[in-house]
N, CA, C and O of each residue as an XYZ file, in Angstrom:
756
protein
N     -25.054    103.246     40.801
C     -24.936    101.805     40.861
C     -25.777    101.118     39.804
O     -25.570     99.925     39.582
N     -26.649    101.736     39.179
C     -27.734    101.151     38.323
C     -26.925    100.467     36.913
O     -26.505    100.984     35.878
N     -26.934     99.668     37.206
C     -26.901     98.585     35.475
C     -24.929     98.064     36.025
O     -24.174     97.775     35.096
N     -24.505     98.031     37.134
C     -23.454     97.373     37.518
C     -23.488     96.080     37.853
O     -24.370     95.574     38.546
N     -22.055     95.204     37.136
C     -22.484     93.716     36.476
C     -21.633     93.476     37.417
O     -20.887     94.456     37.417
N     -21.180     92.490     38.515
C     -20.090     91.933     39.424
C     -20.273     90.212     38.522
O     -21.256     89.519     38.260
N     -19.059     90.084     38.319
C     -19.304     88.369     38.024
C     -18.040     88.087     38.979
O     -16.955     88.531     39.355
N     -19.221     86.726     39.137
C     -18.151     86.235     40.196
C     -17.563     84.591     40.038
O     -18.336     83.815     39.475
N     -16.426     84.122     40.442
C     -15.848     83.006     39.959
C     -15.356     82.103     41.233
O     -14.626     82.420     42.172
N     -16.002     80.884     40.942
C     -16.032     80.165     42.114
C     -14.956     79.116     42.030
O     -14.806     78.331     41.094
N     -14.188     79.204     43.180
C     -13.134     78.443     42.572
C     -13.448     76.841     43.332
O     -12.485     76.100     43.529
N     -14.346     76.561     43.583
C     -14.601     74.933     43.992
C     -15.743     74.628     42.797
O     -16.406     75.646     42.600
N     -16.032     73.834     42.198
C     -16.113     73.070     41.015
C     -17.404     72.179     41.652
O     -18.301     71.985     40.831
N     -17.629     71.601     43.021
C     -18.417     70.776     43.556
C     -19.602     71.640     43.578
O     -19.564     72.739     44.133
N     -21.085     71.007     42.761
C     -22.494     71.985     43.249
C     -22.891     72.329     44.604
O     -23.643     73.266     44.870
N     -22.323     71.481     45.519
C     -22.799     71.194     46.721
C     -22.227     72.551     47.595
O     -22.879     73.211     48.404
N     -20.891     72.747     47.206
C     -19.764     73.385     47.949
C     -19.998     74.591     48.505
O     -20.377     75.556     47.841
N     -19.706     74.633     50.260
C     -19.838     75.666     50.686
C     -19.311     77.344     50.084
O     -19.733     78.485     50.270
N     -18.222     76.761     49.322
C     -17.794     77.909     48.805
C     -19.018     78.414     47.748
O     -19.091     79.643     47.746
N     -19.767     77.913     47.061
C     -20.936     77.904     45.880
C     -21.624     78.758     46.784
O     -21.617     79.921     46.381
N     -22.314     78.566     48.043
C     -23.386     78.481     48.754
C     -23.103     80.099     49.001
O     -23.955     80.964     48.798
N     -21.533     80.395     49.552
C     -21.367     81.751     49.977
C     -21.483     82.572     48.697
O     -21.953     83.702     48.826
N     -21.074     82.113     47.315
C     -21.505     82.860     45.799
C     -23.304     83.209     46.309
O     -23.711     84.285     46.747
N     -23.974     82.183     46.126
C     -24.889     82.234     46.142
C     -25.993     83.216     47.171
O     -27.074     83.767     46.964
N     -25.179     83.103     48.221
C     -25.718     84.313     48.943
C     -25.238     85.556     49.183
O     -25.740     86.315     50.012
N     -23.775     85.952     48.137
C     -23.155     86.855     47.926
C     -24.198     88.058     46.888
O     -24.295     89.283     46.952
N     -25.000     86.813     45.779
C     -25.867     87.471     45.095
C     -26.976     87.940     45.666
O     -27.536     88.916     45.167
N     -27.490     87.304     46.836
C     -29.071     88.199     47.148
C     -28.472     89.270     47.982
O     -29.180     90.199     48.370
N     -27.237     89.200     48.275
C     -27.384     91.042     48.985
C     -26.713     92.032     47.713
O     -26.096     93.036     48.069
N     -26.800     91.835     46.733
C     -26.743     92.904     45.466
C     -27.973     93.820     45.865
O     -29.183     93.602     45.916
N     -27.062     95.109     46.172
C     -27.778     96.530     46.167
C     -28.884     96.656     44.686
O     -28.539     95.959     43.732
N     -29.967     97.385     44.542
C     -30.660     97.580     43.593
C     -29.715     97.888     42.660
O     -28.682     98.218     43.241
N     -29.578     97.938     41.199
C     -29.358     98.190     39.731
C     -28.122     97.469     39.905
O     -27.210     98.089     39.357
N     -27.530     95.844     40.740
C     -26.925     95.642     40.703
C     -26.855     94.156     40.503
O     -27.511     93.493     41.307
N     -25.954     93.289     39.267
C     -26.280     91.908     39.163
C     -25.660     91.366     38.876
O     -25.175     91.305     37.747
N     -25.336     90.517     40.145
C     -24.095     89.390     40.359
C     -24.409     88.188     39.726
O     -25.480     87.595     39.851
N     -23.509     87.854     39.077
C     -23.914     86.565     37.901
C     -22.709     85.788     38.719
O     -21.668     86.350     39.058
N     -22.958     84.682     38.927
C     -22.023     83.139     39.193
C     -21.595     82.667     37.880
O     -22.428     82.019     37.246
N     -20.347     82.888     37.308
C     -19.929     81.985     36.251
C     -20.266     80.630     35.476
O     -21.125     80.266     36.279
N     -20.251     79.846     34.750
C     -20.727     78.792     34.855
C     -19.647     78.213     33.984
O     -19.417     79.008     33.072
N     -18.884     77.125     33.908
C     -18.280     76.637     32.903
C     -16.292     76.623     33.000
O     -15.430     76.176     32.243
N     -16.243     77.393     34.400
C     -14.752     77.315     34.603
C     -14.136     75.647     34.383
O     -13.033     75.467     33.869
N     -15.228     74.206     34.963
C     -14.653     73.260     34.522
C     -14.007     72.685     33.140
O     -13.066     71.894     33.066
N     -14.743     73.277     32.046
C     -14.470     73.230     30.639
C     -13.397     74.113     30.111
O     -13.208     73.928     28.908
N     -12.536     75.141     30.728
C     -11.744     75.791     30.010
C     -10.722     75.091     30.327
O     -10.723     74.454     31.380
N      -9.515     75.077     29.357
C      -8.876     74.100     29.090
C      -7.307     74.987     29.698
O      -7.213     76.204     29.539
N      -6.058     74.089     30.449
C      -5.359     75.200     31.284
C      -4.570     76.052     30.097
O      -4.278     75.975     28.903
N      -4.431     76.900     31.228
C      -3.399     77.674     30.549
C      -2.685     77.485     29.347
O      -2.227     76.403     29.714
N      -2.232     77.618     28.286
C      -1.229     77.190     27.266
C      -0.987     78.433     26.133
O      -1.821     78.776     25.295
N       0.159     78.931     26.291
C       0.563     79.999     25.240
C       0.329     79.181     23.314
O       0.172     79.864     22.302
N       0.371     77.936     23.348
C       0.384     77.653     22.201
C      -1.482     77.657     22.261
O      -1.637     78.024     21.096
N      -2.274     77.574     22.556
C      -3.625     78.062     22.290
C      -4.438     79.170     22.090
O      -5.495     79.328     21.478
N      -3.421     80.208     23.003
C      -3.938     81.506     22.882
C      -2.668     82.203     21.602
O      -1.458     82.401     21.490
N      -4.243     82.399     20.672
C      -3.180     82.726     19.125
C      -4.310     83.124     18.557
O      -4.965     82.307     17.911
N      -4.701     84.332     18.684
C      -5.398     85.201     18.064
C      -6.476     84.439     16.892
O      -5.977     83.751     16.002
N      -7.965     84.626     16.977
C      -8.086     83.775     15.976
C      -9.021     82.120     16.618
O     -10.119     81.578     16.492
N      -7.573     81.873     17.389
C      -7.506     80.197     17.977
C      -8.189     79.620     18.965
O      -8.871     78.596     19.004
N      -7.727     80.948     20.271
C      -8.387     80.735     21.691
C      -9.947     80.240     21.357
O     -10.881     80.638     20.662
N      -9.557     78.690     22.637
C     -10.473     77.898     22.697
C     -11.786     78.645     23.186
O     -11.689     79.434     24.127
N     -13.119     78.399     22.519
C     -14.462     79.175     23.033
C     -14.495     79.620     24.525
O     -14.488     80.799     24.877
N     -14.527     78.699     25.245
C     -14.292     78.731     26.806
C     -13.482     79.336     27.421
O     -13.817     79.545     28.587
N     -12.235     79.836     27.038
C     -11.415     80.454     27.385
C     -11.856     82.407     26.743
O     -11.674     83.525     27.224
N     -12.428     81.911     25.570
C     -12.406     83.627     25.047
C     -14.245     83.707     25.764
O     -14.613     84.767     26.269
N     -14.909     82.875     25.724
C     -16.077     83.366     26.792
C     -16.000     84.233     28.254
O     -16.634     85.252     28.528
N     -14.943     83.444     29.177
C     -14.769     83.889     29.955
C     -14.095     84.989     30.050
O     -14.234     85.728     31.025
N     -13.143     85.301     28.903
C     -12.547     86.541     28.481
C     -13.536     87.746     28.496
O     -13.397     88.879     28.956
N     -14.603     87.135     27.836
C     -15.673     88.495     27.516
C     -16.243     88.694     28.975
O     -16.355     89.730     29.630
N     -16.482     87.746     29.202
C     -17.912     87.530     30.516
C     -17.017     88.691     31.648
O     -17.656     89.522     32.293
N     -15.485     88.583     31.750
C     -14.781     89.712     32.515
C     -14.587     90.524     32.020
O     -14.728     91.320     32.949
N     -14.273     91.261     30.991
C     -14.287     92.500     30.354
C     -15.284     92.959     30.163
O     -15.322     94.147     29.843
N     -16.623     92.113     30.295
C     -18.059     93.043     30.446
C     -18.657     93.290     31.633
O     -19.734     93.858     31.813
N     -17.558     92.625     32.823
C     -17.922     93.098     33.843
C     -17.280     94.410     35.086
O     -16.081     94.654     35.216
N     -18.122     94.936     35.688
C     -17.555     95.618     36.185
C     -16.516     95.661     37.586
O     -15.598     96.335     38.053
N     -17.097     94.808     37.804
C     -16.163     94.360     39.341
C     -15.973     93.079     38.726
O     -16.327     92.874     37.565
N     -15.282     91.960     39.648
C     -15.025     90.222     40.004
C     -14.862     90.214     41.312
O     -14.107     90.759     42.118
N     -16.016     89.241     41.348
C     -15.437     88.164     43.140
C     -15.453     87.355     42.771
O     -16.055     86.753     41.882
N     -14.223     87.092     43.937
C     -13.510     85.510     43.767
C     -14.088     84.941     44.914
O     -14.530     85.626     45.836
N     -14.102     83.661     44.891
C     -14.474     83.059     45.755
C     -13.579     81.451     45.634
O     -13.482     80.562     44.787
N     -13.018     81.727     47.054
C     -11.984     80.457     46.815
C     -12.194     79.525     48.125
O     -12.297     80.101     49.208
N     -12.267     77.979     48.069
C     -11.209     77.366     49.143
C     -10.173     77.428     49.357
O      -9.600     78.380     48.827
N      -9.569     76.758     49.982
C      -8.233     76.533     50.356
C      -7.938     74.964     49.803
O      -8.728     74.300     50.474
N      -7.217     74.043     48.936
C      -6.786     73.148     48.632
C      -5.206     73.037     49.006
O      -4.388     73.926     48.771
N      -4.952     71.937     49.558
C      -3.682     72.054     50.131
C      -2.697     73.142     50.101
O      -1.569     73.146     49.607
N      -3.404     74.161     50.787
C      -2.934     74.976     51.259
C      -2.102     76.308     49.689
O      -0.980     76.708     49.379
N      -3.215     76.452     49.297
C      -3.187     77.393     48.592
C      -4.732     77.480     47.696
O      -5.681     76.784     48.055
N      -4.802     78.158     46.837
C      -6.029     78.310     45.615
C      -6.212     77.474     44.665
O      -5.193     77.022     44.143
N      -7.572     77.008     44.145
C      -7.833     75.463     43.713
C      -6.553     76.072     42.138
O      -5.863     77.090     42.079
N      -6.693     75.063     41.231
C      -5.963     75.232     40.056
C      -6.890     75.930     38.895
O      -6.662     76.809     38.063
N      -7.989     75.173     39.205
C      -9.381     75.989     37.761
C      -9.486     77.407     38.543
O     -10.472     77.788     37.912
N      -9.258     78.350     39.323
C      -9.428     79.540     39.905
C      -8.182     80.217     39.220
O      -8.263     81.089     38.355
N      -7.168     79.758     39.665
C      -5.897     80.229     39.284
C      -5.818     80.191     37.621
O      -5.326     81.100     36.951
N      -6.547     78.650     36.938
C      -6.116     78.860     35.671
C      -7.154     80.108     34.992
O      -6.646     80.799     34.109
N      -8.645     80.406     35.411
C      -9.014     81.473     34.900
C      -8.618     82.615     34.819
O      -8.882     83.360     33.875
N      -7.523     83.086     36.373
C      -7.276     84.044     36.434
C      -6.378     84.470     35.129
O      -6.463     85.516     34.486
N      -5.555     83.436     34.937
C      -4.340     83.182     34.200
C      -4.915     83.859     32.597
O      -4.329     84.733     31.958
N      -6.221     83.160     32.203
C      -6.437     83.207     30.677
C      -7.050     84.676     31.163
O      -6.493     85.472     30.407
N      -7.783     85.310     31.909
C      -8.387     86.684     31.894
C      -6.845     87.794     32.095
O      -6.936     89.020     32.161
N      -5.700     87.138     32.154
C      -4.872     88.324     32.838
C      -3.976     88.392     30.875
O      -2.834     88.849     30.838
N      -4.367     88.113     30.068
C      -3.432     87.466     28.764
C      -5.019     88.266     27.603
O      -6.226     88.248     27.843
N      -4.235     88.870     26.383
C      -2.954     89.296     26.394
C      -2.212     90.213     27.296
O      -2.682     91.225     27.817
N      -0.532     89.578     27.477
C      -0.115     90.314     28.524
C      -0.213     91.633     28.136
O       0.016     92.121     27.029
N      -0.789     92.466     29.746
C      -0.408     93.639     29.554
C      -2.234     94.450     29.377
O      -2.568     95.341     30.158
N      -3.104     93.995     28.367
C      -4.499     94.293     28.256
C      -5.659     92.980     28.260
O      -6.605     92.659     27.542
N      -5.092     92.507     29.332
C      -6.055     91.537     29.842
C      -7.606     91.769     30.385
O      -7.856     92.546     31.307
N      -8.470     91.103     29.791
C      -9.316     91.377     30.297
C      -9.401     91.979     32.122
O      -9.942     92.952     32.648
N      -8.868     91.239     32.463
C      -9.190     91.714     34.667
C      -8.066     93.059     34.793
O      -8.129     93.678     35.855
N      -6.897     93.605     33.611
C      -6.554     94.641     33.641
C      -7.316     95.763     34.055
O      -8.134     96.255     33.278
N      -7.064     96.421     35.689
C      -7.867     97.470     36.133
C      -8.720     97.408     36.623
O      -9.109     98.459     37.133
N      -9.625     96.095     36.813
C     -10.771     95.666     37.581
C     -10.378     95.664     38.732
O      -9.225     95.464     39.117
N     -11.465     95.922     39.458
C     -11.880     95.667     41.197
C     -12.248     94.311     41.257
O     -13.331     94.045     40.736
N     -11.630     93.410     41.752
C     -11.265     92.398     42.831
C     -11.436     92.207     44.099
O     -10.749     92.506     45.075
N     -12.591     91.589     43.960
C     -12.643     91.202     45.441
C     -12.413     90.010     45.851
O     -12.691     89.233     44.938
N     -11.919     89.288     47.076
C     -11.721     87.869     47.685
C     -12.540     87.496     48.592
O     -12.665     88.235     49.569
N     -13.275     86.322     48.522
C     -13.847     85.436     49.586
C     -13.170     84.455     49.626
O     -12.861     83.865     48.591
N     -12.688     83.956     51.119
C     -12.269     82.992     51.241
C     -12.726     82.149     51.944
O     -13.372     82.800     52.764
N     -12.885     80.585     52.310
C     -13.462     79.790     53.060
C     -12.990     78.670     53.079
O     -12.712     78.152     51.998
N     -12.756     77.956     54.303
C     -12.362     76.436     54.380
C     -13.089     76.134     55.688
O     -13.823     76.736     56.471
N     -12.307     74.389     55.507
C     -13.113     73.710     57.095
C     -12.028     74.135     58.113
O     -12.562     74.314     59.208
N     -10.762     74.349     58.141
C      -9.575     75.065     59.332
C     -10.329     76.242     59.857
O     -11.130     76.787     59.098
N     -10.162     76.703     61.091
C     -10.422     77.573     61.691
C      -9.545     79.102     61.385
O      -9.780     80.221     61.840
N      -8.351     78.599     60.338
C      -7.639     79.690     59.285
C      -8.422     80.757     58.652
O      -8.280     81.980     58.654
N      -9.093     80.154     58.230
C     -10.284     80.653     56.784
C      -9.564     80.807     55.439
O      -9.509     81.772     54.676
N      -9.009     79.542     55.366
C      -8.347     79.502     53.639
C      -7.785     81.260     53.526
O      -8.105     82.108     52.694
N      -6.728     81.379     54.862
C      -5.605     82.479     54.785
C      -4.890     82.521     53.637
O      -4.898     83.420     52.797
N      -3.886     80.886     53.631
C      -3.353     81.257     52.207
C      -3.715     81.053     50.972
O      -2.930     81.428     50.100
N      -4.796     80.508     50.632
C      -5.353     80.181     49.412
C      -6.053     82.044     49.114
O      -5.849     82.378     47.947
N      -6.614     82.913     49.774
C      -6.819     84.162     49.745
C      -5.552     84.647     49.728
O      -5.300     84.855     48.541
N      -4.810     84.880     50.260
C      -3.431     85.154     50.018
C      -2.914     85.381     48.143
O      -2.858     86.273     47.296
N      -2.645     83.988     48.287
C      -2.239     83.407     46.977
C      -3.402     84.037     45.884
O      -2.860     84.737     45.030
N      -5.020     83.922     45.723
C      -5.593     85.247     45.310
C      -5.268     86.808     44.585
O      -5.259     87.389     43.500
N      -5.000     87.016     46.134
C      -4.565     88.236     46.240
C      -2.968     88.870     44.814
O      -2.746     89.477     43.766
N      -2.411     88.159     45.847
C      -1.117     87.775     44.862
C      -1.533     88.069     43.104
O      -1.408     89.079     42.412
N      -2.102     86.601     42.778
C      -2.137     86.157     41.730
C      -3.242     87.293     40.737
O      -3.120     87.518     39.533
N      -4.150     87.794     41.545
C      -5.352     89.105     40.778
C      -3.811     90.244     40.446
O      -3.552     90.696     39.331
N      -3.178     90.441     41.407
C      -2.512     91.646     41.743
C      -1.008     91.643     40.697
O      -0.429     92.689     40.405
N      -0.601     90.421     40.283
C       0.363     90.193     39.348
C      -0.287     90.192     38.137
O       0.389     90.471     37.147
N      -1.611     89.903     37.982
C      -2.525     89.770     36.704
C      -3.144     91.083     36.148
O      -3.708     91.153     35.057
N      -2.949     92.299     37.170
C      -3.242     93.488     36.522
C      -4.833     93.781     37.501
O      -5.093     94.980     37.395
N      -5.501     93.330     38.044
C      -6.793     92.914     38.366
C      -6.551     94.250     40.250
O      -5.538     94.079     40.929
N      -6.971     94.684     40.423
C      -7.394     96.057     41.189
C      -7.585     95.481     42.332
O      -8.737     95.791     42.635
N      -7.118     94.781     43.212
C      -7.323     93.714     44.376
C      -8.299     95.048     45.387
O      -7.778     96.151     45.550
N      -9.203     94.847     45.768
C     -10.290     96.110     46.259
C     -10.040     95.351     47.880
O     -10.897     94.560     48.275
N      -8.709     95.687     48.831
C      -8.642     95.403     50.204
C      -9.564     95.014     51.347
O      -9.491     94.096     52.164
N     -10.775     96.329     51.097
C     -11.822     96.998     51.813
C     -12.815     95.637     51.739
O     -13.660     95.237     52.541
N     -12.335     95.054     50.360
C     -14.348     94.241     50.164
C     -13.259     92.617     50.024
O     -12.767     91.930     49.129
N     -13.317     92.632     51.314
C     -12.794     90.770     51.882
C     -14.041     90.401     53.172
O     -14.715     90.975     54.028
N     -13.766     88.954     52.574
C     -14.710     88.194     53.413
C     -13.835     86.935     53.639
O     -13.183     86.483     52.698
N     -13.802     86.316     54.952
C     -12.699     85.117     55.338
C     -13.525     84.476     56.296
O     -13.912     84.989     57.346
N     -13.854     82.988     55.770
C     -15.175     82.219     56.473
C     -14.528     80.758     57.397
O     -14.718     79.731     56.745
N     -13.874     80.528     58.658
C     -13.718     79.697     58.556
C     -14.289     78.566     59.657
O     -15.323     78.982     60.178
N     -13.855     77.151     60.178
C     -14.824     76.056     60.352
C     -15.942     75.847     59.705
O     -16.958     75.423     60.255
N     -15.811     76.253     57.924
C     -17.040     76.242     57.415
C     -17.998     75.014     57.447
O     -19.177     75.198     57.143
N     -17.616     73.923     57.754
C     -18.361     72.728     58.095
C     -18.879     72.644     58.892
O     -20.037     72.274     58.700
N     -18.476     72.895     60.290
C     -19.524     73.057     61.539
C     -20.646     74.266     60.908
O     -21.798     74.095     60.508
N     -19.835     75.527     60.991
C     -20.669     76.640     60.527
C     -21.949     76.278     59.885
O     -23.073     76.152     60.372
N     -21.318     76.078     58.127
C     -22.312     75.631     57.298
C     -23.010     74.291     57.088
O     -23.644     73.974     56.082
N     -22.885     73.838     57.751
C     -22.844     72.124     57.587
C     -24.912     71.551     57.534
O     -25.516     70.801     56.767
N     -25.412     72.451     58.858
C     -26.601     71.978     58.243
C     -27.288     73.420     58.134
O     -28.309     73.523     58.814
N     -26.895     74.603     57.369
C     -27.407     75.898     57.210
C     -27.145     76.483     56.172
O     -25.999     76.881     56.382
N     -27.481     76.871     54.998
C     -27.057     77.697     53.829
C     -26.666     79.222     54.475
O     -27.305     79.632     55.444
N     -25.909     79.786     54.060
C     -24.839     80.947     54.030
C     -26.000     82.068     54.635
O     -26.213     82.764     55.629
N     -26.635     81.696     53.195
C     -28.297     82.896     53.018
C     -28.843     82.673     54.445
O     -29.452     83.669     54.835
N     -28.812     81.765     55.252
C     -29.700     81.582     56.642
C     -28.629     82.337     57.478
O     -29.160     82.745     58.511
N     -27.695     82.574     57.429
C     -26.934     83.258     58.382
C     -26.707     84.737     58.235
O     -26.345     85.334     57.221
N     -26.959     85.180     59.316
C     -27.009     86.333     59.033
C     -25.700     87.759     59.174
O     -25.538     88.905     58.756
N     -24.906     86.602     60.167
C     -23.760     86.873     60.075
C     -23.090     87.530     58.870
O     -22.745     88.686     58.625
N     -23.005     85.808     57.882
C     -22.445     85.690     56.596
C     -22.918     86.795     55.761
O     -22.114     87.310     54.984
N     -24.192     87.249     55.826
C     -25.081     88.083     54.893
C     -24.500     89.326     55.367
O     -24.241     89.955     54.341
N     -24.233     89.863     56.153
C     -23.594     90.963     56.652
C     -22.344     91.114     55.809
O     -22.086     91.923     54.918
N     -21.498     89.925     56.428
C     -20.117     90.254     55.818
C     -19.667     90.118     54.178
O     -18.602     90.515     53.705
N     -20.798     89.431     53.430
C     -21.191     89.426     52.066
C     -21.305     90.538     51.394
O     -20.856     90.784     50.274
N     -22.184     91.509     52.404
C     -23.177     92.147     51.688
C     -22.101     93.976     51.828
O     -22.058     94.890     51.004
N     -21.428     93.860     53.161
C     -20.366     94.775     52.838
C     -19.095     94.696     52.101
O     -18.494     95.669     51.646
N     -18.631     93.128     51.996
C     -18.014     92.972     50.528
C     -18.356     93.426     49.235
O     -17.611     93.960     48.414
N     -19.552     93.162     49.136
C     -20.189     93.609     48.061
C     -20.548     94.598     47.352
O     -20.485     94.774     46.135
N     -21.122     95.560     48.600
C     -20.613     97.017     48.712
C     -19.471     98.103     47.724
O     -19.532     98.983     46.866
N     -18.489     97.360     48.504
C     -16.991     97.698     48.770
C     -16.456     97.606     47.597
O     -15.531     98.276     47.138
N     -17.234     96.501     46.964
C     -16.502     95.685     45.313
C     -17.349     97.083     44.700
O     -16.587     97.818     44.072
N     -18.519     97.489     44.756
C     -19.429     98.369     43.934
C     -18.980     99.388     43.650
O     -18.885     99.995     42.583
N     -18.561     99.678     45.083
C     -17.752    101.553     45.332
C     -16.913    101.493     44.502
O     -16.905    102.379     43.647
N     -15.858    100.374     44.457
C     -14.488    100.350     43.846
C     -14.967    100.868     42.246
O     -14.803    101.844     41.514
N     -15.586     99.689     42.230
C     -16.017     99.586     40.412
C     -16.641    101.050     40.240
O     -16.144    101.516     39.215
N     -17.423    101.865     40.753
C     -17.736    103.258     40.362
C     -16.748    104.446     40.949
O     -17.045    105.630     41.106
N     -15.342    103.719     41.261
C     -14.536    104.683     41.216
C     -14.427    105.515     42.958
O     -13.667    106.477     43.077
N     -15.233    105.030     44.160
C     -15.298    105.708     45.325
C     -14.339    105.465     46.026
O     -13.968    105.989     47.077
N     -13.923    104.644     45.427
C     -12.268    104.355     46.909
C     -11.079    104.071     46.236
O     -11.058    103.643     45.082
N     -10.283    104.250     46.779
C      -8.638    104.365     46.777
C      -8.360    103.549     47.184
O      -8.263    103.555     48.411
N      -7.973    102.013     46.265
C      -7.236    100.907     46.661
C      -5.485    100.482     46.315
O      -4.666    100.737     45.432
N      -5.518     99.893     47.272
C      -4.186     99.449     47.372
C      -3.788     98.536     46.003
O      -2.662     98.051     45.890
């Protein structure tokens, strides 16, 4: 496990956001030689567009995040649910990491999903749609290492993620699960 990089991509945009909070305590249960970096900058990449990506062209932000996943060894996602599917800046990263088609950066990576909303669902289909969207993108959807959080407002409302110990549990065997994958220990779907 020593010198294994998980980056992870938050698909709510708000600092405040429970979904942030579960990133955030996704990172203190990183096993030793292991270091989960939170993305920074998904608001600035600009969407999707085949006329931008042109060798050469691709906007900084878009070929940053390109690297930042091809130098990593696993990805967690971490999504809400927005009317009832995955925000659009989640989906559009996935989009620029899955291009060029075919040797995309998230080509072959372990994938993991967190999902979370205020429904007592737990942002089912926005993880769903995830799932889907890693799994059409080439990206190693790792089954084993899911986490699905929901009434996150009562839940989280006056408690960070990290205070629960629940959450830290089910984080921390996600996390796991994403590790094994990335060093090759399990057989995913």
């Amino acid at each position: 496990m020593a010198g294994t990089r998980i980056l992870t991509l938050v698909g709510s945009l708000r600092a405040g956001s429970i979904n942030r909070r579960l990133a955030e305590a996704a990172v203190q249960t990183a096993p030793d030689g292991v270091e989960i970096a939170i993305y920074e900058g998904l608001a600035e990449i600009p969407f999707y567009n085949e006329d931008l990506d042109v060798p050469g062209s691709v906007p900084a932000q878009a070929q940053a995040l390109r690297e930042a996943v091809a130098a990593a060894d696993g990805i967690l996602l971490v999504t809400p649910e927005y009317n009832g599917t995955l925000p659009a800046v989640l989906k559009n990263a996935i989009d620029w990491a899955s291009r060029p088609y075919g040797v995309g950066a998230i080509k072959g990576k372990p994938v993991a999903v967190v999902s979370a909303s205020i429904s007592p669902r737990a942002a089912e289909w926005a993880h769903g749609d995830a799932v889907k969207a890693v799994g059409v993108a080439g990206g190693v959807v790792v089954e084993t290492a899911t986490a699905r959080f929901g009434t996150i407002g009562e839940r989280f409302g006056q408690t960070h993620p990290a205070q629960d110990a629940e959450a830290l549990t089910q984080l921390g065997a996600t996390v796991h699960e994403l590790v094994s994958a990335a060093h090759g220990e399990l057989v995913t779907a």
